[in-house]
ZAFIFI-83940 format. One record per residue (C-alpha): residue number from 1; residue in three letters; x negated, z, y. Coordinates in steps of 0.02 Angstrom, whole numbers, plus 32768, in hexadecimal, padded with zeros to 4 digits. Each point is the difference from the previous one (the first is absolute). Layout:
BEGIN
- NUM, ALA, X, Z, Y
...
***
This chain:
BEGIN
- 1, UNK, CFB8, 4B91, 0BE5
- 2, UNK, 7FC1, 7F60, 7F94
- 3, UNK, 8052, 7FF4, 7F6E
- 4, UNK, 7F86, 7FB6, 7F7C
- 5, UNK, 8041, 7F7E, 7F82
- 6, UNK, 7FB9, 8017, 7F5E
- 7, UNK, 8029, 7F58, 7FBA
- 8, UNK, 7FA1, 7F95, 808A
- 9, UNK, 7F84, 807D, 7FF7
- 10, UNK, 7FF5, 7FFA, 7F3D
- 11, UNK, 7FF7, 7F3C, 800D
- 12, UNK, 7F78, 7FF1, 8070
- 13, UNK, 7F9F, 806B, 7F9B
- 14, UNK, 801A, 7F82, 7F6E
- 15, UNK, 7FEC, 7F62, 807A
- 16, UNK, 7F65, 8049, 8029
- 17, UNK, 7FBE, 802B, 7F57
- 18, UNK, 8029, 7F4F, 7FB9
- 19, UNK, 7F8F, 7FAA, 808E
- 20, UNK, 7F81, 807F, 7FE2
- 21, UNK, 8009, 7FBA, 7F3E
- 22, UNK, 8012, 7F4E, 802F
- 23, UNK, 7F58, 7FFD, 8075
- 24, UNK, 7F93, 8068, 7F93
- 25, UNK, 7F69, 7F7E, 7FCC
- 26, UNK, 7F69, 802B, 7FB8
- 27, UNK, 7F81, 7FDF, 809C
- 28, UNK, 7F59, 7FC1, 7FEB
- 29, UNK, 7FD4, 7FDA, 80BB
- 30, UNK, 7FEA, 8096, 8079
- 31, UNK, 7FB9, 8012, 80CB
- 32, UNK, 7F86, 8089, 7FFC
- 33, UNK, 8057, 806E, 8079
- 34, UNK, 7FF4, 80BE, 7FBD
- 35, UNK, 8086, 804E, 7FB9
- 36, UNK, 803B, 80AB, 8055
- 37, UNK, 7FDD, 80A9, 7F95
- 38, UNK, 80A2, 8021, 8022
- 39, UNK, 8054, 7F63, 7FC4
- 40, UNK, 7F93, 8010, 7F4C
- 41, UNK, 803F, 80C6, 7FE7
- 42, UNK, 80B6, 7FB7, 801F
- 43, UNK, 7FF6, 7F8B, 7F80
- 44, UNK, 7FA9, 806C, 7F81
- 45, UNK, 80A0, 8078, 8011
- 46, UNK, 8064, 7F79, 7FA5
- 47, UNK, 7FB3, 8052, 7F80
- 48, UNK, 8057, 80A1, 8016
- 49, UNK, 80B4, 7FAD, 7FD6
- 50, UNK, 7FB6, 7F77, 7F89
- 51, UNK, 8056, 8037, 7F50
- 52, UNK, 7F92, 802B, 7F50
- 53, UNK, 8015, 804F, 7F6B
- 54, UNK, 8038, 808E, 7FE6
- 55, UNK, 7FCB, 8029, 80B7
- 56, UNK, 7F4E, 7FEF, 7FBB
- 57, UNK, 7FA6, 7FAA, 8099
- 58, UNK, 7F91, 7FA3, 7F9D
- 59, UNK, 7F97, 7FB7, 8087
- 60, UNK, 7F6B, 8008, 807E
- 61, UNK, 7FDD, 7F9F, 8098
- 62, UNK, 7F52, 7FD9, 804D
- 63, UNK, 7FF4, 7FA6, 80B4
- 64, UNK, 7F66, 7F89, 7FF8
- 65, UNK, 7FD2, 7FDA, 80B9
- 66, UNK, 7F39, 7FFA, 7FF2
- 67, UNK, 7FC2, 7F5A, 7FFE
- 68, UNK, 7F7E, 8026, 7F7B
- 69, UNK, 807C, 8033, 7F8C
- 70, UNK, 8068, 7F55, 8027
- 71, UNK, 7F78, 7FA0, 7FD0
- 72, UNK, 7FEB, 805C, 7F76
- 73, UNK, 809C, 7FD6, 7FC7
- 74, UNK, 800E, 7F4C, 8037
- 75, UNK, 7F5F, 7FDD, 7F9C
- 76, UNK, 807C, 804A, 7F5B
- 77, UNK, 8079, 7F8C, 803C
- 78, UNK, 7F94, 7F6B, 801A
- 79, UNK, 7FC4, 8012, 7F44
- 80, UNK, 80AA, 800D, 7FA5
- 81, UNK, 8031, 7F72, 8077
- 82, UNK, 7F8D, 7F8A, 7FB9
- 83, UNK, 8032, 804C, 7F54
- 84, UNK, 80AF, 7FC1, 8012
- 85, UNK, 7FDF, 7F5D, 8054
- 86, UNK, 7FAF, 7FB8, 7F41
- 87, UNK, 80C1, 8024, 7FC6
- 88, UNK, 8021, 7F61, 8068
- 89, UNK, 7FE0, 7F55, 7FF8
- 90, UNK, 801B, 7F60, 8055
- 91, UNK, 8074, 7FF6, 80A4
- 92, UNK, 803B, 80BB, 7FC8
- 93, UNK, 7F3A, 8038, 8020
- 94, UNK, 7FF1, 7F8F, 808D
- 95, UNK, 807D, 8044, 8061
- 96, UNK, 7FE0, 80AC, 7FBA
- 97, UNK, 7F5B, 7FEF, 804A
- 98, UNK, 8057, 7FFD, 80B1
- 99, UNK, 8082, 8097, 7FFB
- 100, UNK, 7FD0, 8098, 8060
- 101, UNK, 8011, 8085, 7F8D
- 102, UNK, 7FC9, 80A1, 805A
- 103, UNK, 7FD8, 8065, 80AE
- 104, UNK, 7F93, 8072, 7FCE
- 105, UNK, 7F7D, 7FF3, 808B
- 106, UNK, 808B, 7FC8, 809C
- 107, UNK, 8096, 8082, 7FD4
- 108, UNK, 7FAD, 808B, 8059
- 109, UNK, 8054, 8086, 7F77
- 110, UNK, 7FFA, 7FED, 7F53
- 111, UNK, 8046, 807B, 7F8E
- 112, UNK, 7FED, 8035, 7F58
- 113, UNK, 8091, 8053, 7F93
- 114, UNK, 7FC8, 8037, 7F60
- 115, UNK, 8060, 8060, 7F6F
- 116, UNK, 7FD8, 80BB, 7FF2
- 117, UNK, 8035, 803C, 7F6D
- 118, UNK, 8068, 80A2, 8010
- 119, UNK, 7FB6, 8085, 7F9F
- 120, UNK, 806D, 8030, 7F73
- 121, UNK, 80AB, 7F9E, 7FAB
- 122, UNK, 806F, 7FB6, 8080
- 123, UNK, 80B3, 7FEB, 7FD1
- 124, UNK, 804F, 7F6A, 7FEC
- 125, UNK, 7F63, 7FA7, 7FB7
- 126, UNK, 7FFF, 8020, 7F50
- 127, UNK, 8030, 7F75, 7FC7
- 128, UNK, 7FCD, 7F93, 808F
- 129, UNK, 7F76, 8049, 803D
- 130, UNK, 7FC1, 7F6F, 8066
- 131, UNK, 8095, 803C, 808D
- 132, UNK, 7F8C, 8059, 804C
- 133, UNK, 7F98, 7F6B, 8025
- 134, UNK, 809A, 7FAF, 803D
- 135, UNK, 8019, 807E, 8086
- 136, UNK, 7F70, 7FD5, 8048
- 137, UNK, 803F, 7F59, 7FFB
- 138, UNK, 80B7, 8036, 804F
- 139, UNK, 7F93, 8055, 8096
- 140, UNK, 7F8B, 7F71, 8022
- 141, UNK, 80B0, 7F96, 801C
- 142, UNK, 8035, 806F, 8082
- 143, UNK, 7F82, 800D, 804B
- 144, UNK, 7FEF, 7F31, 7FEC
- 145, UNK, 80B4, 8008, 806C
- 146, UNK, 7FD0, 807F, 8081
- 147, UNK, 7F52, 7FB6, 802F
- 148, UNK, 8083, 7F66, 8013
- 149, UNK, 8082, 8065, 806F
- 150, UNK, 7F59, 803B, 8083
- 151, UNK, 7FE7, 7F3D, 8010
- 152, UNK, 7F49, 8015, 7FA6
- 153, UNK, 7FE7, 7F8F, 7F5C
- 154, UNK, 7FC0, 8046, 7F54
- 155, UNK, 7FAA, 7F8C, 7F90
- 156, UNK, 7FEE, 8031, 7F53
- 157, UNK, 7F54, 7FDB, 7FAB
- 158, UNK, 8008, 7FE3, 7F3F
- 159, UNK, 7F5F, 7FA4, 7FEF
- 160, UNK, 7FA1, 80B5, 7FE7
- 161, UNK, 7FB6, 8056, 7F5C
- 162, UNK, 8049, 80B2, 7FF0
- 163, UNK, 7F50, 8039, 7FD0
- 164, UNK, 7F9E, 7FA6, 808F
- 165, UNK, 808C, 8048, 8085
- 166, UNK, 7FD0, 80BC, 7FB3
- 167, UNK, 7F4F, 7FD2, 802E
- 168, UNK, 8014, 7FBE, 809A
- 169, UNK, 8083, 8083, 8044
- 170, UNK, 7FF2, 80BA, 8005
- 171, UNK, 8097, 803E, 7F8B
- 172, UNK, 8026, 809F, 7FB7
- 173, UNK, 7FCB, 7FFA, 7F41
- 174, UNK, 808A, 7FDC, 7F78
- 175, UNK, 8051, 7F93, 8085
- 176, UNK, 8012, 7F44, 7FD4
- 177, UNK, 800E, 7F8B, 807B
- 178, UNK, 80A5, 7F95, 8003
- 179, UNK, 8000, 7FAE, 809E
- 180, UNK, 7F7A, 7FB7, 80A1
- 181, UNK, 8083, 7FF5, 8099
- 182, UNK, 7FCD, 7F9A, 80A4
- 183, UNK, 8048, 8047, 8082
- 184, UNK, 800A, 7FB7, 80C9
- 185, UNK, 804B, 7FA2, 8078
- 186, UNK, 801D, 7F52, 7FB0
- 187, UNK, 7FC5, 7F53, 805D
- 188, UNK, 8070, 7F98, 7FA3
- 189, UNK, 80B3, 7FF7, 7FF5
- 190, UNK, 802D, 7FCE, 7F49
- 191, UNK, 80BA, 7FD4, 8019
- 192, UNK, 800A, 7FE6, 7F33
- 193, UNK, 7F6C, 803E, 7F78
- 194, UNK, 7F4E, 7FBD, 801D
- 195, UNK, 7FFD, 7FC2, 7F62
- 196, UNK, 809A, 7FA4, 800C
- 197, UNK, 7FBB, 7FB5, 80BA
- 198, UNK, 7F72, 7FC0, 7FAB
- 199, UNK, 8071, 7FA8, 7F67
- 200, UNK, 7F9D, 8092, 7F8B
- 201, UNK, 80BF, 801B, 7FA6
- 202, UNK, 809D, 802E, 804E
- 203, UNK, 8092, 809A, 7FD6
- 204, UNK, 805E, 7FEC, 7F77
- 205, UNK, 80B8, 8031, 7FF0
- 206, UNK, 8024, 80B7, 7FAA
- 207, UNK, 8014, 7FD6, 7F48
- 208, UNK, 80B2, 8081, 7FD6
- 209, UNK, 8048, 8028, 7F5C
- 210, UNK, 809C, 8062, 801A
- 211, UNK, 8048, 8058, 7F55
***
């Protein structure tokens, strides 16, 4: 009989989860190679442990894989993008002008998680209701570390008007989308942020009050 030991077994579990934080990067860059069915339906399970409030489930998840609906969506992108760029001037628009921002069209899943609102009160949002939002949030960052633990990359797109995304996507109605997800097999390793590679900004330390 093996005898299992619980403490090496409960420290490579934490080894493992640290590297899994420490390599998460927000990929922009993806091959084209599908993605298995079976790999997507794995991921999407995260959301079956992700936490919300008051066990609401506040969310909704559409898989974009049609090219027409891509392109539908990178032309929403391609619009706020040249919305933001006027915020900049200078060498900060010059070299804004280079960054790779998205992967719409090369990830070859996109997804988009929206906020359903649960029909009636949910408890433990009276006096912040906006938690429920933030569950969303607290799913989409598993599911951020998972995608990271299958070796795929998940690149977050920002750059995308709620009401243009709604248009663009099929969603159920009353849900609001929070988030446009790339989702593939990334074709560049980003050893620190992109932004940071590319002298964008770099992390700053945690600021901590302790009281």
């Amino acid at each position: 009989m093996t005898l299992v030991n619980h403490e090496e077994l409960e420290a490579a579990d934490a080894d493992a989860l640290w590297r899994v934080l420490a390599t998460r990067r927000d990929h922009r860059h993806f091959y084209p190679t599908p993605v298995p069915r079976e790999l997507i339906e794995r991921l999407l399970s995260v959301f079956s442990v992700a936490p919300s409030v008051g066990l609401s489930q506040p969310w909704h998840v559409t898989v974009v894989q049609d090219r027409a609906v891509r392109e539908a969506v990178h032309a929403g992108f391609r619009d706020v993008r040249a919305a933001e760029a006027e915020r900049f001037s200078g060498e900060r628009r010059e070299l804004y002008d280079t960054l790779r921002l998205e992967g719409i069209l090369q990830a070859p899943v996109g997804l988009v998680v929206s906020h359903l609102p649960p029909d009636g009160p949910v408890l433990g949002t009276t006096a912040m209701p906006a938690a429920s939002e933030y569950s969303v949030i607290s799913a989409i960052t598993l599911l951020w570390l998972a995608t990271t633990a299958e070796g795929l990359g998940m690149g977050w797109v920002s750059l995308l008007d709620p009401d243009h995304l709604s248009d663009a996507v099929p969603i159920p109605e009353g849900a609001r989308p929070l988030a446009y997800l790339c989702i593939g097999y990334p074709s560049l390793e980003l050893g620190e942020p992109l932004l940071q590679t590319v002298g964008w900004g770099r992390r700053k330390p945690l600021p901590v009050d302790w009281v």
